[in-house]
C-alpha positions as CSV (number, residue, x, y, z in Angstrom):
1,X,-5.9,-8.5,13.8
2,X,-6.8,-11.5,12.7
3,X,-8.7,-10.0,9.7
4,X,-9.2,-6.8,9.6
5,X,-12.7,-7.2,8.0
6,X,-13.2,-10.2,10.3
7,X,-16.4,-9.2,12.0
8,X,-18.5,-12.6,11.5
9,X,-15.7,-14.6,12.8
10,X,-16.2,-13.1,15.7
11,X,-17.9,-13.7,19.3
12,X,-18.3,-10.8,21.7
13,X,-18.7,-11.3,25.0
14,X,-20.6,-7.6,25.9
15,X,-24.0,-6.9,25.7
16,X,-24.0,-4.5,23.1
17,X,-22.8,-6.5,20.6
18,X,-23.7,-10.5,19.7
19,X,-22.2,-12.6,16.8
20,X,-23.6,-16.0,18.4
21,X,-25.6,-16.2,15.1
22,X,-23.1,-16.1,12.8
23,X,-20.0,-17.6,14.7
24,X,-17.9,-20.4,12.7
25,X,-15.1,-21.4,15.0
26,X,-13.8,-23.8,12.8
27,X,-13.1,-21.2,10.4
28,X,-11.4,-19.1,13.0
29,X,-9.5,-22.0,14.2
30,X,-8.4,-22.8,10.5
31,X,-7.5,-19.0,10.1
32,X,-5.5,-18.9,13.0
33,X,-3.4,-22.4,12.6
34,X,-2.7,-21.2,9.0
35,X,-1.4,-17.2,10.3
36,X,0.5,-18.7,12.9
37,X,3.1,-20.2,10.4
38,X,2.8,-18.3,7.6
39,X,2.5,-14.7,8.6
40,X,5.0,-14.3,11.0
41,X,7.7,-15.8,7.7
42,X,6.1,-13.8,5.2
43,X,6.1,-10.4,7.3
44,X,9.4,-10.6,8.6
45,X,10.5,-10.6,5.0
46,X,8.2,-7.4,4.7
47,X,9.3,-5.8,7.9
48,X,13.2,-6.3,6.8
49,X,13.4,-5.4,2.7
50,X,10.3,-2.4,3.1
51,X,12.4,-1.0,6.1
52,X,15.4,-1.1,4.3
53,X,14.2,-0.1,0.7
54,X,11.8,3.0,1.9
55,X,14.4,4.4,4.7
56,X,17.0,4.0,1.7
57,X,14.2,6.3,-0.2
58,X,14.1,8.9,2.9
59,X,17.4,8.7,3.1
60,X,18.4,9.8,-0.6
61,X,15.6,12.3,-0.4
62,X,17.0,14.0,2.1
63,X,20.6,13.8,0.9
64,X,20.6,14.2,-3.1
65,X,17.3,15.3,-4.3
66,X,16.2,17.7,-1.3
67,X,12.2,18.3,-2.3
68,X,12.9,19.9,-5.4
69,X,9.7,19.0,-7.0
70,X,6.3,17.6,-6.5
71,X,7.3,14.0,-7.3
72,X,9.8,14.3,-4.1
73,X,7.0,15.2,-1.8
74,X,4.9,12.5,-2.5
75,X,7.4,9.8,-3.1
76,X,8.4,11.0,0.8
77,X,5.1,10.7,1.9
78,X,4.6,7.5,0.4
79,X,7.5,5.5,2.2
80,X,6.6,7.3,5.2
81,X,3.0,5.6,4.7
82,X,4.5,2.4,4.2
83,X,6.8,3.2,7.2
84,X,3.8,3.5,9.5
85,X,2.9,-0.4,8.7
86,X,6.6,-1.5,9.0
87,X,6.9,-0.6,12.4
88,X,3.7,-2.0,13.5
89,X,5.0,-5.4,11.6
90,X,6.3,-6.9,15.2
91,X,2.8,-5.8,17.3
92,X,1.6,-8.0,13.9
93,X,3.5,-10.9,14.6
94,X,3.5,-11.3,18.1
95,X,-0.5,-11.3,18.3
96,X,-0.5,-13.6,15.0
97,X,1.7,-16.5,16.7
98,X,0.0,-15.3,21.0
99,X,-2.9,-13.3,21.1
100,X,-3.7,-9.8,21.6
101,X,-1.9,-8.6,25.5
102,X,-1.7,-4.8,24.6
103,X,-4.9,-3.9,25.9
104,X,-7.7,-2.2,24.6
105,X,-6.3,1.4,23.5
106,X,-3.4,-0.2,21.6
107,X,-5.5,-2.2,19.3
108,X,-7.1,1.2,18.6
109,X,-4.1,2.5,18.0
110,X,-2.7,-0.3,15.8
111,X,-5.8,-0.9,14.0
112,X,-5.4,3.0,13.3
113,X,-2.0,3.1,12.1
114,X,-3.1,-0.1,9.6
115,X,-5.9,1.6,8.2
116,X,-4.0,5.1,8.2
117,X,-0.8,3.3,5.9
118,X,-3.2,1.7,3.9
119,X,-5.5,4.7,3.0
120,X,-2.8,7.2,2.8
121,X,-0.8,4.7,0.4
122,X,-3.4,4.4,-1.9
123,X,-4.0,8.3,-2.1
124,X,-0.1,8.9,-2.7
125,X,0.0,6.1,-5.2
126,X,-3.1,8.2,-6.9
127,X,-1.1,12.0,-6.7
128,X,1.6,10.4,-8.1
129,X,0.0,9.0,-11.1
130,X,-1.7,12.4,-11.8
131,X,1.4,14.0,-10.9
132,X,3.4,11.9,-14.0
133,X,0.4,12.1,-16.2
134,X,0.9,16.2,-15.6
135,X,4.5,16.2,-16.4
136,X,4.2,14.5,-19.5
137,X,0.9,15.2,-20.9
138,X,0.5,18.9,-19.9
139,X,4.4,19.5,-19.4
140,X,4.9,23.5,-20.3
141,X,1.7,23.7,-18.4
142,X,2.3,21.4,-15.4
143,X,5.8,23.5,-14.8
144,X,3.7,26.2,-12.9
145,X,1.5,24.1,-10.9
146,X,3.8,21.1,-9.8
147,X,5.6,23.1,-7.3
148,X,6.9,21.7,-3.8
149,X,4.3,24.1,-2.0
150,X,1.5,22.6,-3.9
151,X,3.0,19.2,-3.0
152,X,2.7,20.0,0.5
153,X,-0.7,21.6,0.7
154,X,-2.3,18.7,-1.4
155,X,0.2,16.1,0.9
156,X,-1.8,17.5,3.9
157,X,-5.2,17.4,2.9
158,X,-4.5,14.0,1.8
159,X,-3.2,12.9,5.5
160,X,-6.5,14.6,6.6
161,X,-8.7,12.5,4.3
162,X,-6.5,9.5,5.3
163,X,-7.3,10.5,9.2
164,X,-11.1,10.6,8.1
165,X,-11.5,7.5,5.7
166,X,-9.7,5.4,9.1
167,X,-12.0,6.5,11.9
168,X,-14.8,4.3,12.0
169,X,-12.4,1.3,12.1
170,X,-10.8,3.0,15.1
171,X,-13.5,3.3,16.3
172,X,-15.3,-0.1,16.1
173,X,-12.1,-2.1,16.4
174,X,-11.5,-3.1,20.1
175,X,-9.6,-6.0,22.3
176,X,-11.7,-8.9,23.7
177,X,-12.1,-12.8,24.6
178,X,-13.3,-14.7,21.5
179,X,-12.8,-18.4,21.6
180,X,-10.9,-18.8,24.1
181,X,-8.2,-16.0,23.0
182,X,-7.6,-12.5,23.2
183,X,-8.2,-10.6,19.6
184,X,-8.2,-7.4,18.3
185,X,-10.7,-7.2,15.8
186,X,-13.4,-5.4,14.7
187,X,-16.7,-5.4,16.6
188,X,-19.9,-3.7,14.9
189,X,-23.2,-3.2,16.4
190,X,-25.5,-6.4,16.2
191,X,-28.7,-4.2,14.7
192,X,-26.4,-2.9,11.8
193,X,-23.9,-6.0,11.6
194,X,-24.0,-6.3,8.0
195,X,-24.4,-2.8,6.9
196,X,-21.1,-2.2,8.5
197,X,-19.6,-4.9,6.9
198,X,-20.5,-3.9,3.5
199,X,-19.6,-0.1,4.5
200,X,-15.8,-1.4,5.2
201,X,-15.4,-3.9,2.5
202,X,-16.9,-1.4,0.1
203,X,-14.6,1.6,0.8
204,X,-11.6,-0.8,0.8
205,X,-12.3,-2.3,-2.3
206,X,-13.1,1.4,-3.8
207,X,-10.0,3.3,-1.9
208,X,-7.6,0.6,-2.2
209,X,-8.3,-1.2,-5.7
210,X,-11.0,0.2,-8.2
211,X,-10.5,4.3,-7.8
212,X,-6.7,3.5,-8.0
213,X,-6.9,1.5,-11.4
214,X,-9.4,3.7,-12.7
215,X,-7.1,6.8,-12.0
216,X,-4.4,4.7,-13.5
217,X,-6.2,3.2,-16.3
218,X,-7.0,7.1,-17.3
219,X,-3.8,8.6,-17.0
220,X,-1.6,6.1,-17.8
221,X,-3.5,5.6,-21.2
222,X,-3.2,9.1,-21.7
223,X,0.8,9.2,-20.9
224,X,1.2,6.1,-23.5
225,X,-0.4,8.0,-26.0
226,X,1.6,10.6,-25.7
227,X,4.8,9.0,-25.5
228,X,4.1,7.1,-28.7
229,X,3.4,10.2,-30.8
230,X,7.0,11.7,-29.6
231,X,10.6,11.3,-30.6
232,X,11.6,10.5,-27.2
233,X,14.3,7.3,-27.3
234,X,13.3,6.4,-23.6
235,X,9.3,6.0,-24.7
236,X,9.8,2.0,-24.9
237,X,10.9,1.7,-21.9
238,X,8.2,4.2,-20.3
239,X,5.7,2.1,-21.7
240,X,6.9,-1.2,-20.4
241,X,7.2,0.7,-17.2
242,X,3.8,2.0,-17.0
243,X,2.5,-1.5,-17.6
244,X,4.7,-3.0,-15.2
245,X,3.1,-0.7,-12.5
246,X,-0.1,-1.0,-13.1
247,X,0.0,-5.0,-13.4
248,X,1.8,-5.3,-9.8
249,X,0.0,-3.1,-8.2
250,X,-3.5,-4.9,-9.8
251,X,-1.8,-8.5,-8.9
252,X,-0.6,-7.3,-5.3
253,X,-4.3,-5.8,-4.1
254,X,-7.0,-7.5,-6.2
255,X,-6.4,-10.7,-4.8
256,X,-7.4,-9.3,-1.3
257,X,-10.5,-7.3,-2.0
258,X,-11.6,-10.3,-4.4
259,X,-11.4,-12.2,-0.6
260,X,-13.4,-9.5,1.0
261,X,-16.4,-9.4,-1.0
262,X,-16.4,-13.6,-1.2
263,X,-16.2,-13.1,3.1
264,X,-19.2,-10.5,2.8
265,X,-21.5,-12.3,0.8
266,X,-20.0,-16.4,2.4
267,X,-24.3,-17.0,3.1
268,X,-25.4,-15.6,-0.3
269,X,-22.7,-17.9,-2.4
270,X,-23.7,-21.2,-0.5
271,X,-20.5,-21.0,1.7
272,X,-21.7,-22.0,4.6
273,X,-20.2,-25.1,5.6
274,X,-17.3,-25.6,7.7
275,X,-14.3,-26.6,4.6
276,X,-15.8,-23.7,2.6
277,X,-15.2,-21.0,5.8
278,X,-12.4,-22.2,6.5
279,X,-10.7,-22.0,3.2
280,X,-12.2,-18.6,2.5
281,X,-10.4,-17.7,6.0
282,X,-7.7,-18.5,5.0
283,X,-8.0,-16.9,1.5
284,X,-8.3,-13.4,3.5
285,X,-5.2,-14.2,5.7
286,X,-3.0,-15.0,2.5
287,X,-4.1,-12.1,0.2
288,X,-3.9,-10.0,2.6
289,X,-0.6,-10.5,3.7
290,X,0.0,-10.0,0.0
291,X,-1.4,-7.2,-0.5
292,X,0.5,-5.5,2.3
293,X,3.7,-7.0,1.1
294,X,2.9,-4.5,-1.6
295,X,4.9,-1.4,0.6
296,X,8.5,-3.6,-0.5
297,X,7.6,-2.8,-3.8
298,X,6.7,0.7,-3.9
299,X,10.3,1.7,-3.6
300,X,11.6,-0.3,-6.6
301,X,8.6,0.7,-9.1
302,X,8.4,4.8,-7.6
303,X,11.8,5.4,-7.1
304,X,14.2,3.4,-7.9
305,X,12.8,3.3,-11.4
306,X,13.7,6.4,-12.1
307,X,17.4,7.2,-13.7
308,X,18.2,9.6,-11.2
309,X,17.3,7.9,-8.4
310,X,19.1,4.7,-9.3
311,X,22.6,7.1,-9.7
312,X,21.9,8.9,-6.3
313,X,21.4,5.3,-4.8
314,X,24.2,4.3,-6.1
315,X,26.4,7.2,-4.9
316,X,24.9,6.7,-2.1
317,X,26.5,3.1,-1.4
318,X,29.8,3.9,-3.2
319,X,30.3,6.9,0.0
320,X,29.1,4.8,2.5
321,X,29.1,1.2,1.8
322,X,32.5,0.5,0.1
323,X,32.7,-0.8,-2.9
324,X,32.0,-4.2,-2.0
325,X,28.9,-3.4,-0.8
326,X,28.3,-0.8,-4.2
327,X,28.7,-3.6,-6.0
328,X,26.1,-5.6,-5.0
329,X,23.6,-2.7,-6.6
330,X,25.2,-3.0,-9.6
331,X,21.3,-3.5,-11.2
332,X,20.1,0.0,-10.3
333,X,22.9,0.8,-13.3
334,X,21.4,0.4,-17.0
335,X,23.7,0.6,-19.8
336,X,24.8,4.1,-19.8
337,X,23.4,6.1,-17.1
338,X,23.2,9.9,-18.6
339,X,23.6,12.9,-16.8
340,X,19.7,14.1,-16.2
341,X,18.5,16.6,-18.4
342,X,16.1,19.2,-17.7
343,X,12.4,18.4,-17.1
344,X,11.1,19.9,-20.4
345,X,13.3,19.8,-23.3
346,X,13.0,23.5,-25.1
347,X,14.5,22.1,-28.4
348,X,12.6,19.4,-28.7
349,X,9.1,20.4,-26.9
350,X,9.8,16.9,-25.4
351,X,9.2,15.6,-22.3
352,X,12.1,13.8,-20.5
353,X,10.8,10.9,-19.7
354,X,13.6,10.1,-17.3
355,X,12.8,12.9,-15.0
356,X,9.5,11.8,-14.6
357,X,9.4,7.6,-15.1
């Protein structure tokens, strides 16, 4: 897909629908010229370290921590969301640098599988905020209610609302001849052209940026403020931790849905000459090639964080990869890494942050 919320670059050649109005080939052309160089570098990057760094995270799932806990299910569902994209990174790259030659059902499908990674990696990135703001804020509490069979049931519904929030764009995303090239792109009807458009660019900008940082904003203010009023040693480093998650993932997706609404409203903003379209083209192809380069860090900030993640990873390498290979993860190590502790410290009434962060 050229862009996935690309409809007024587009020229269908059907009856039902008609763009002749708001075609600006020089701003496709521009878009195209400028993917054709720099997405296929940028994603292969993607495609190699988010393969490697969320199998690594199935991998030590499976091995060490075997869904123990809430946090396992949804830090499993996550990299299997990010997953979904990685494998439809060469399909990406292919069309990018050609055009679209997998027909009509396979841009459904590959426009599905986009949307699905990207809706169901924003919900998982919300349940497991609200499943660390349980653990520490209400921790006796939380004990009884973040069980693995709650992680599934709510894991489930969330692939179901996933399913749901990616239909339409299944639905109005099909293969066909614009400019002189095959794309896969979406295609809404001419009567209700801009009502669509607003529809999609909305609920990406609410699903994949503001209800996000809102539920982050919330929770995470409420974690801090709990962590400063205990005795726990590791509450610095929560903190910077907290921050540090909620400032990549703000710096990773805003960019993007900042592009989308400037794309919606190009006529209203006076960007209607050929420069201006271009450049805001391009805008959308660079964000969001950004944005999605956001499933390479998800591993580091969700799992690999995390003390006991770091020393199963690093286990992990030392029985399989040799020490020569170990010891090129030497960073997962911090100064002393301390046999985990329970999740709820009964002398203390302290949350262990390091089960949880």
């Amino acid at each position: 897909m050229d862009n996935l919320i690309n409809g007024t670059n587009e020229v269908s050649t059907t009856t039902e629908y008609d763009y002749s109005e708001v075609v600006t080939p020089c701003q496709a052309k521009a878009a195209q010229n400028f993917s054709s160089y720099f997405v296929p570098n940028v994603y292969s990057l993607v495609f190699v370290f988010g393969l490697l760094g969320n199998m690594l995270v199935v991998l030590i799932l499976i091995k060490y921590k075997k869904f123990k806990s809430m946090t396992d299910i949804y830090l499993l569902n996550l990299a299997i969301s990010d997953l979904l994209f990685i494998f439809s990174i060469p399909f990406r790259v292919h069309y990018v640098i050609y055009e679209w030659v997998f027909g009509d059902a396979m841009c459904k499908i590959f426009s599905g599988i986009y949307f699905l990674s990207f809706y169901s990696g924003s919900f998982f990135i919300i349940l497991l905020t609200i499943d660390r703001y349980l653990a520490i804020v209400y921790a006796v509490i939380a004990l009884k209610a973040r069980k693995v069979f709650y992680g599934i049931i709510t894991s489930i519904i969330t692939w179901g609302l996933a399913i749901l929030a990616c239909t339409p764009g299944i639905i109005f995303h099909m293969a066909q001849e614009e400019n002189n090239r095959i794309t896969c792109s979406f295609h809404f009807p001419h009567a209700s052209h801009f009502a669509w458009n607003l529809f999609f660019t909305l609920e990406l900008n609410l699903i994949g940026l503001v209800f996000p940082m809102m539920v982050m904003i919330f929770c995470y203010a409420c974690i801090i403020n709990t962590l400063l009023r205990c005795r726990n040693e590791k509450k610095n480093k929560a903190v910077r931790l907290i921050f540090i998650i909620m400032i990549v993932y703000f710096l990773f997706w805003a960019p993007y849905n900042v592009a989308l609404l400037i794309q919606l409203f190009q006529t209203d903003l006076s960007l209607n000459n050929c420069r201006m379209l271009s450049g805001t083209g391009i805008a959308i192809q660079a964000t969001e090639t950004l944005a999605v380069a956001h499933c390479c860090i998800n591993p580091v900030i969700y799992a690999f964080a995390g003390e006991k993640f770091r020393k199963y990873t690093i286990t992990f390498f030392q029985k399989h990869g040799g020490r020569h290979l170990s010891k090129y993860f030497i960073f997962l190590y911090q100064e002393h890494l301390e046999r985990a502790s329970s999740t709820y410290s009964h002398s203390t009434g302290e949350q262990d942050i390091s089960a949880v962060l």
